[in-house]
C-alpha positions in Angstrom: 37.8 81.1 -24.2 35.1 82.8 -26.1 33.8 86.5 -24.5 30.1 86.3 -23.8 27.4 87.9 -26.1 25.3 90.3 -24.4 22.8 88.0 -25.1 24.4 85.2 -23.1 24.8 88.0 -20.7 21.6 88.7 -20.4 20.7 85.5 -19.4 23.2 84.9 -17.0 21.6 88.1 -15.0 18.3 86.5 -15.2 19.2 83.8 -14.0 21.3 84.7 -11.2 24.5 83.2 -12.4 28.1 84.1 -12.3 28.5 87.9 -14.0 30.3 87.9 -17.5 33.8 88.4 -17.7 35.4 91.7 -18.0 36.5 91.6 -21.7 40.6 93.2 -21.9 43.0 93.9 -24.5 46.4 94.7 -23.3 48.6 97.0 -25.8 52.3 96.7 -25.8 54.8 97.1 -28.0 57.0 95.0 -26.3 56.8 91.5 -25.4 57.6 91.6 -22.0 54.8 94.1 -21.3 52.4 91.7 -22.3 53.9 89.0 -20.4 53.6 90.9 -17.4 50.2 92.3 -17.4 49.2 88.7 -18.4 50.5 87.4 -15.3 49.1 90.2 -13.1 45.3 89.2 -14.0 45.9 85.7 -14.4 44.5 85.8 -10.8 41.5 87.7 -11.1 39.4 85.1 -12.6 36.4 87.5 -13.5 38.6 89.4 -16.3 39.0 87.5 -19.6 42.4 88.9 -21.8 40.6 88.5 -25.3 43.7 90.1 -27.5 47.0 91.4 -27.3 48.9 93.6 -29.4 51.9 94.9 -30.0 51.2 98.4 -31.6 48.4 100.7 -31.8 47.7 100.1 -35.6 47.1 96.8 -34.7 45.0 97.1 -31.9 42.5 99.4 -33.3 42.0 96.9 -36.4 41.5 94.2 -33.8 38.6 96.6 -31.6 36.8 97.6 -34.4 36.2 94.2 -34.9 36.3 92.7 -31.0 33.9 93.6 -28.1 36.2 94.7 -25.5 35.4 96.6 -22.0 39.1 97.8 -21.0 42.2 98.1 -22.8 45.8 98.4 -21.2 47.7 100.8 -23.2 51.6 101.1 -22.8 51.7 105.4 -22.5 55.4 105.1 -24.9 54.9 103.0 -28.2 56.8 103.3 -31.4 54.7 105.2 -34.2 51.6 105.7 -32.6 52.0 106.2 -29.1 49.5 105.4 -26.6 47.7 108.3 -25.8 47.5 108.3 -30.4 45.6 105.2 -29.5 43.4 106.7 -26.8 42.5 109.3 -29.1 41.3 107.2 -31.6 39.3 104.8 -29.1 37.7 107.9 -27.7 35.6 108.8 -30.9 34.4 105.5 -30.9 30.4 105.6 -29.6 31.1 102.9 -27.3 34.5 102.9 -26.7 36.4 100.7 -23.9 37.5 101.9 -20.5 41.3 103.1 -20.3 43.9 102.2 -18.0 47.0 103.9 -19.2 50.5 101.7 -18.5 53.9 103.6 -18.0 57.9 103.5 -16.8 58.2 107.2 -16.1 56.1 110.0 -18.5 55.3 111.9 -15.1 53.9 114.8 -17.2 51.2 112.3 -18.6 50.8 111.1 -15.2 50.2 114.7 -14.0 47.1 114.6 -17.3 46.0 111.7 -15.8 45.5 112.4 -12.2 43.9 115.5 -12.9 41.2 114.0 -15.0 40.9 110.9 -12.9 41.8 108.3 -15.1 43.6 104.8 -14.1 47.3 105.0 -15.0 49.9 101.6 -13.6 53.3 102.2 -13.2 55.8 99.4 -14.4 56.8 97.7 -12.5 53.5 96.9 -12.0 51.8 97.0 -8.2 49.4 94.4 -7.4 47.5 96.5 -4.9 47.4 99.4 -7.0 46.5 96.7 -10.0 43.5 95.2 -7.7 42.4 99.1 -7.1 42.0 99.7 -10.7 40.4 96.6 -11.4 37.8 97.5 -9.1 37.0 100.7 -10.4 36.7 99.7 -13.3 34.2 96.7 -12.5 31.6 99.8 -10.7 32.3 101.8 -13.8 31.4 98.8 -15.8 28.5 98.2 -13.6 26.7 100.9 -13.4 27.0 101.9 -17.1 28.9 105.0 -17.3 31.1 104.7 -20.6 29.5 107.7 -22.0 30.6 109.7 -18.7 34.0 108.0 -19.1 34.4 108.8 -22.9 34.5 112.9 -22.2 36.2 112.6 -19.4 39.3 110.7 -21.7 38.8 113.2 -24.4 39.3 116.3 -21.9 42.3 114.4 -20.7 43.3 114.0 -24.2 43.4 117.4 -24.4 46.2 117.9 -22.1 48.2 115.0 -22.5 48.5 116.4 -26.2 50.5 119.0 -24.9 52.8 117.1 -22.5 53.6 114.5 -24.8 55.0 116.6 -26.9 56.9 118.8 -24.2 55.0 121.7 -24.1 53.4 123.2 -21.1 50.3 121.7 -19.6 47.8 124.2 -20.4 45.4 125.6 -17.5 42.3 123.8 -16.7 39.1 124.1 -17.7 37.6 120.8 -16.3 37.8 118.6 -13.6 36.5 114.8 -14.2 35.9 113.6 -10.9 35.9 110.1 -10.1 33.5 108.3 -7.0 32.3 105.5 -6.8 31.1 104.1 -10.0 30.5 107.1 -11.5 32.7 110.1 -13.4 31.4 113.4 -12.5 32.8 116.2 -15.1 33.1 119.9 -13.1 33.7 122.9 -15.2 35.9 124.8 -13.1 34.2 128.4 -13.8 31.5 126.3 -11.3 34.6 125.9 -8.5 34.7 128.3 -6.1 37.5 127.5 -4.1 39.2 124.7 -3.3 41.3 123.2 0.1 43.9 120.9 0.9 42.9 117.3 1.8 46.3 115.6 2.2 46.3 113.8 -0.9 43.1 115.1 -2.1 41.1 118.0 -2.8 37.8 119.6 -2.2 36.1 121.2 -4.4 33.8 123.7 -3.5 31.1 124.0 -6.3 28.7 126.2 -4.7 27.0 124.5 -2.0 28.6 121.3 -2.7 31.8 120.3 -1.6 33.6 117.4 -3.9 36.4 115.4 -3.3 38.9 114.9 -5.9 42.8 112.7 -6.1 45.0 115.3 -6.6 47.6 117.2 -4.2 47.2 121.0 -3.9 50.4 121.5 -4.4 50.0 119.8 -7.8 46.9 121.2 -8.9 48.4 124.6 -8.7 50.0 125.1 -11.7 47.3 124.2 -13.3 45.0 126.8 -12.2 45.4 130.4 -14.0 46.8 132.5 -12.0 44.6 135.5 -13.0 41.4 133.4 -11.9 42.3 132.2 -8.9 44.6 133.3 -6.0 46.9 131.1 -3.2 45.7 132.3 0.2 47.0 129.8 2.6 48.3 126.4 2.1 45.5 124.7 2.8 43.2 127.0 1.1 43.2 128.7 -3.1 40.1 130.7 -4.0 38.4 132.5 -7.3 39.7 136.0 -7.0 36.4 137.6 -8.2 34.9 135.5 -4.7 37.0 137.6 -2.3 34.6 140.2 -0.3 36.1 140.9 3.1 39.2 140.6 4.8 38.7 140.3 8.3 41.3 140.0 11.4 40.4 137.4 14.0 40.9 137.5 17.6 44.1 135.5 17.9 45.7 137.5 15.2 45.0 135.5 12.1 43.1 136.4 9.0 40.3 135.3 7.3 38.5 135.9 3.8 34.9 135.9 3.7 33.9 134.7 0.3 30.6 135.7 -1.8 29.6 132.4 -1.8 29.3 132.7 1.8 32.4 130.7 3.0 35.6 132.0 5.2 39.1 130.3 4.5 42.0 131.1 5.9 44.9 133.6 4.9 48.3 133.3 6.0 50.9 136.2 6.6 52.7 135.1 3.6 49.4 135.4 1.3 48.3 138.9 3.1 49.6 141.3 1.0 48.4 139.0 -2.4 44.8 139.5 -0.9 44.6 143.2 0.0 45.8 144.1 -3.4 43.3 141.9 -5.2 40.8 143.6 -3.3 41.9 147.6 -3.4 41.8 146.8 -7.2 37.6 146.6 -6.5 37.6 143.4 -8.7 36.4 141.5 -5.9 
């Protein structure tokens, strides 16, 4: 089956048909891979599998050539790995949406979540397959490649570095995905940020954005001398501490220069009072 132009697209819209398929390329080195992924979308009838490959060479021949709107990349290839591939798609001016495929590579994973981009784990999941799918139909839909595009190259970045074994290096970024859109958050704009089971929220001034990550594993990626663990729900910019103040059941709490309080355990005491004697804060 042939993709549709953006001409014949066009005039599908107009005319109130069916949308066009979601062109995909699936990357895999090995042949099982394919098979797999192949089967997983046979029953989404709205995506169209235009090529396969079986190593990144290969595939970027074939999408210099091919329109395609999302490529499944297997993470560990032979040569040129995946995230080599993602590299090279991401200097493209239009390049495809990613969804990164894996077995184990948790450090890439770690990348990943952290700059919200789709990542499958083999075997593969059909809910979490469906999930993806549909985030990348309101990406699709409400045109934010371009968005998408730095959001992979800051990823990049740091899967560099994990790939090859060495320590993720602290972030400088958030990409935050919602709804059919990427938002990218420089984190000198964060102010603080608390627990939300799973999640985050970022507190970017008056705003307060939600983001996939645990705070337990977001953590580690935060440098230390910029920001300081005050509770376990709560981590702040050290230069936003301004008053430490004892509540009426016993607890503490840090007002912030932003204007927010969040709380401070026993444990994190001690951490605070000495960031603020040093009359940083």
């Amino acid at each position: 089956m042939q993709a549709n132009s953006p001409d014949e697209a066009a005039q599908s819209a107009e005319g109130g048909g069916e949308p066009p398929a979601v062109r995909v390329a699936i990357v895999d080195d090995e042949a099982p891979g394919r098979a797999n992924l192949r089967m997983a979308l046979a029953p989404f009838t709205g995506w169209q599998i235009v090529a396969e490959c079986d190593s990144a060479l290969s595939a970027l021949s074939l999408l210099e050539r091919q329109a395609v709107d999302v490529v499944f990349i297997d993470v560990q290839m032979p040569v040129q790995s995946g995230l080599d591939l993602a590299r090279l798609l991401c200097a493209m001016p239009d390049p495809p949406l990613l969804v990164f495929v894996t077995a184990h590579s948790h450090y890439a994973i770690d990348a990943f979540d952290v700059h919200a981009l789709d990542y499958l784990l083999k075997p593969l999941d059909d809910e979490r397959l469906a999930q993806t799918l549909r985030r990348a139909e309101a990406l699709l839909g409400l045109q934010q490649r371009s968005g998408y595009a730095a959001a992979v190259r800051a990823c990049m970045e740091d899967a560099a570095d994990s790939e090859a074994g060495r320590h993720l290096p602290f972030l400088r970024r958030f990409s935050v995905r919602s709804v059919g859109k990427l938002e990218v958050i420089d984190l000198a704009d964060v102010d603080w940020v608390a627990s939300a089971g799973n999640y985050v929220e970022l507190q970017v001034g008056s705003r307060s954005v939600l983001h996939r990550i645990p705070l337990s594993r977001l953590e580690p990626r935060l440098d230390p001398a910029e920001f300081l663990r005050t509770h376990r729900t709560a981590i702040v910019r050290r230069e936003q501490l301004r008053e430490l103040q004892v509540v009426s059941d016993g607890s503490y709490l840090a007002k912030l220069r932003c204007g927010a309080c969040v709380p401070v355990s026993l444990r994190h005491v001690a951490a605070v009072r000495e960031q603020m004697s040093r009359g940083v804060a």
